[in-house]
N, C-alpha and C positions, 0 to 999 in steps of 0.2 A: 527552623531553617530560614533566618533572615539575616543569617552572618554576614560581613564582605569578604569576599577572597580577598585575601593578602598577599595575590603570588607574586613570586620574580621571575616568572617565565611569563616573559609574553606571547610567546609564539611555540607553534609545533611543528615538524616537518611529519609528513606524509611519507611513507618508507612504499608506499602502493604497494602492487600485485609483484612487479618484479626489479631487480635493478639491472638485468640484463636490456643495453640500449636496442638494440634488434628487436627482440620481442616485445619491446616500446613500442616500438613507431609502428607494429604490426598490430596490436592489443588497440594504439591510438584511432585506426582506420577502422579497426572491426565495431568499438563502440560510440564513434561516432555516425556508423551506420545504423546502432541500433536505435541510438540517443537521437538519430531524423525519425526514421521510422514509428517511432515512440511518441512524436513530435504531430507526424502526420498521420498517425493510426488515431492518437485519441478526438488531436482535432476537429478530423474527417467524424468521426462518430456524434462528436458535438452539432457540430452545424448542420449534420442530418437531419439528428435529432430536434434540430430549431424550424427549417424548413419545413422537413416532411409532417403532414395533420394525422397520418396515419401513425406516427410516433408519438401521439401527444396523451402517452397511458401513463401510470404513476412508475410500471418499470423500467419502461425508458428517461423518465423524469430522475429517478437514480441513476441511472446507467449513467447519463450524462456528469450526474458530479462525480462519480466513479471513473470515468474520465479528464477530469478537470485535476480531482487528487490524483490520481498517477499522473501528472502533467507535471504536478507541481512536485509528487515524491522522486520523480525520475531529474528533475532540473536542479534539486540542491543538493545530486549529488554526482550526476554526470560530469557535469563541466570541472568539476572541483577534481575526476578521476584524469580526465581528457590532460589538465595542466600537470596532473604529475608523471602524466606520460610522456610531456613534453621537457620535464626539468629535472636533471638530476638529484636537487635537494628541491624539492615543492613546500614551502613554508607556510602557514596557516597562522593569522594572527589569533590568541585567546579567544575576543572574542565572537570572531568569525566560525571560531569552531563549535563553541556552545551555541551558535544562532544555527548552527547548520543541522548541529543535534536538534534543538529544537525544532528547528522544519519536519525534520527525520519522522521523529516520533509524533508529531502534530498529523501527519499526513495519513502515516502507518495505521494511528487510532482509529482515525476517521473514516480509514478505509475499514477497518473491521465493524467498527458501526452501521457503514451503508453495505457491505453485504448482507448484514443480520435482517437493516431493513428489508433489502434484495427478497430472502428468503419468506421474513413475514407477508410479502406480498405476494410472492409466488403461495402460500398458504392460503392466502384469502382470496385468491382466485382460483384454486380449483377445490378447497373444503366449504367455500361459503360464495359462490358466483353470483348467487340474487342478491346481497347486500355489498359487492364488489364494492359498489361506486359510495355508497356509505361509510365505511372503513378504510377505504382508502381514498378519501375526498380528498383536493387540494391544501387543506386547511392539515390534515392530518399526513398527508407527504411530506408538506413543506415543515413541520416540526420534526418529523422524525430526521430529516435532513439535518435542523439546526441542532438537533441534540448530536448528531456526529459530530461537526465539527464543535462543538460544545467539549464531549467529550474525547475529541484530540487534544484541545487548548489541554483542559486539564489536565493531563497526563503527561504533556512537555512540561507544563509546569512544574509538575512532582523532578522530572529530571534534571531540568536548568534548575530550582532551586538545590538539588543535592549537590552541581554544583558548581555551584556559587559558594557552598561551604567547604570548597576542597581547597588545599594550600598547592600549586603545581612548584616546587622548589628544586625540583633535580633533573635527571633526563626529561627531554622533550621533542624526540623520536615515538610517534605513533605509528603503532605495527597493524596498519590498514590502509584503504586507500579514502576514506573517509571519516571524519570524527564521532567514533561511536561508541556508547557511552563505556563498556567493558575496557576498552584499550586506554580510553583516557584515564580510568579508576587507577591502574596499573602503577600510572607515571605519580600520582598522587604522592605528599610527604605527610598525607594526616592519616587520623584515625580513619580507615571506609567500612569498617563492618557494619556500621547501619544504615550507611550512607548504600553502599550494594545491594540492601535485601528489598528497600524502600521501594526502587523502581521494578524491580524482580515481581513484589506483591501488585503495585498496580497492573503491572502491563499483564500478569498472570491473571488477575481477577477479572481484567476486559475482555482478555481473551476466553476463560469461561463462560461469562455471561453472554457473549456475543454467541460462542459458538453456540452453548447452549439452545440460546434462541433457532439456531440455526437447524441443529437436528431435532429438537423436539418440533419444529415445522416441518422436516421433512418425515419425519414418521409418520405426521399426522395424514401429510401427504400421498404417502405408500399405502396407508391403511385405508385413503377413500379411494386412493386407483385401485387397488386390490379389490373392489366391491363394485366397480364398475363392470356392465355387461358389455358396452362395447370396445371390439379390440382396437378399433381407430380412434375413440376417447383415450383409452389409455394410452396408446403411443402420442398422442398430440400431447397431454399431462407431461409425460413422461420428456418429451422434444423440449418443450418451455423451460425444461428445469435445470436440466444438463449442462448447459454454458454456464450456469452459477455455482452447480456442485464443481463443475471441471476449475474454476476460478477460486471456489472456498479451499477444495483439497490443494491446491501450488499455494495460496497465501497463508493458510494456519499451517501447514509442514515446514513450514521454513521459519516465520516466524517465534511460533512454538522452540523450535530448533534452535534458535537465539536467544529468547528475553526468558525461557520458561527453564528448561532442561539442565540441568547442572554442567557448571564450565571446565569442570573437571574432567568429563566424558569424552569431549573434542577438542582437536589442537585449533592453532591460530589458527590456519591452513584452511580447515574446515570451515569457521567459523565465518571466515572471508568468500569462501566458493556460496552457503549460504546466503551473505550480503546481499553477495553478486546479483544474486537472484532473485530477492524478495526485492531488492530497490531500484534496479534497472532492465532485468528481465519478464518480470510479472507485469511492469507496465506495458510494456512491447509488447505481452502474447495478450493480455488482455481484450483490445479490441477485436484481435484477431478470434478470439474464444467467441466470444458476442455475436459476431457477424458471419463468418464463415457457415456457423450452425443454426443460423437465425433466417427465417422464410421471410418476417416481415423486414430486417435492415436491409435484405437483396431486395428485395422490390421495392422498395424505400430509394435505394442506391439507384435502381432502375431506373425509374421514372425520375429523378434529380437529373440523370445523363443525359436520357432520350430527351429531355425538358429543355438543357442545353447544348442539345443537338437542333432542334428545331428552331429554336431562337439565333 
């Protein structure tokens, strides 16, 4: 996969969510409220988390770049939604659209990486709490961190190389509101049969492995609550863990629902209400998931206030 594209398209339009102008300039307002919101939910969590000493544990140390990726997975593809709300034909140069997949998917990865981390450490805090600070040292946060985005780069990879060997020589109307990688395959003039299954296997293999990680950590985790005598231990267990399960179940059902599942199953239609939701939705509830359920980001948030109240 080190061919050049040869194409003669240089540009794609964006056909978006609708071509009714009304419900444009309606859809315009609504996600640019989200796309603030999104803006200043994750923000706000950042600089918390920088400030407050009482945030300064290996989970919030994720959290924060869990933060930082939806900043970045909701930005290359908002504003690209917001301009075709604004124009009847919204054009997208080549290679502005394969960079924008590659954000897509670099961010997507990475986020399924640091939940997985998420979870290994919600593991080592209530199946092994006297070697907490060993296992999860700085030295072993900060890798597990680099290996996500590690393993996002590579897996944009896998896709901006598929294609960069596509020839785009005919239609070039994309039927989505962002460049993703199914709709682009569509317009293709070459052979894609192996070019389609290639990205299908990575993102499918990541998402096994990750999730993997994910529930063999929380069984392990059900299986020392369940063994616990007291019933305020286990409800505290059980408190810590639930903003990450409530955030794993919205991010692999949807994703899964995309990159894994056969394209046969669901129309365009669907396939976009999906989008919708893993790339500008999930970032927006996210912080809200974290903090609304969380003892320590309110009192964290507290004393930040009361702090610059008194000052």
């Amino acid at each position: 996969m080190t061919g050049r594209n040869q194409s003669t398209v240089t540009e794609f339009i964006l056909l978006g969510l609708t071509g009714d102008a009304t419900f444009r300039a309606v859809l315009f307002v609504t996600f640019l409220g989200i796309y603030i919101v999104t803006l200043m939910g994750n923000l706000s969590i950042i600089l918390l988390i920088r400030v407050s000493s009482k945030l300064y544990t290996p989970m919030y140390f994720f959290l924060s770049h869990l933060a930082a990726v939806d900043i970045g997975y909701s930005s290359c593809v908002t504003p690209v939604m917001l301009g075709g709300f604004l124009a009847d034909l919204y054009t997208v140069p080549l290679v502005s659209c394969i960079a924008q997949l590659c954000s897509v998917v670099t961010f997507g990865t990475t986020e399924c990486f640091l939940l997985a981390a998420m979870a290994y450490d919600r593991y080592v805090a209530i199946c092994s709490p006297l070697l907490y600070s060993v296992k999860m040292s700085n030295k072993v946060c900060i890798l597990l961190v680099v290996i996500s985005y590690i393993g996002g780069c590579m897996n944009s990879w896998i896709f901006t190389s598929c294609l960069l060997n596509v020839d785009f020589c005919g239609p070039n109307r994309i039927n989505h509101f962002f460049c993703d990688f199914s709709p682009l395959l569509k317009l293709s003039c070459s052979d894609i049969s192996v070019l389609k299954v290639i990205p299908s296997i990575s993102s499918g293999s990541i998402i096994v492995v990750t999730l993997l990680v994910i529930v063999i950590s929380y069984v392990s985790i059900v299986v020392k609550i369940m063994r616990m005598n007291s019933r305020d231990g286990k409800h505290k267990a059980f408190s810590t863990c639930t903003s990450h399960l409530t955030a794993v179940t919205l991010f692999y059902g949807t994703i899964t629902f995309i990159y894994v599942m056969p394209k046969s199953i669901y129309s365009i239609n669907q396939n976009k209400v999906a989008s919708l939701f893993y790339t500008i939705m999930i970032p927006m509830l996210n912080p809200l998931i974290y903090s609304l359920r969380n003892k320590d980001v309110k009192e964290a948030l507290r004393k930040v206030i009361n702090r610059n109240r008194l000052s």
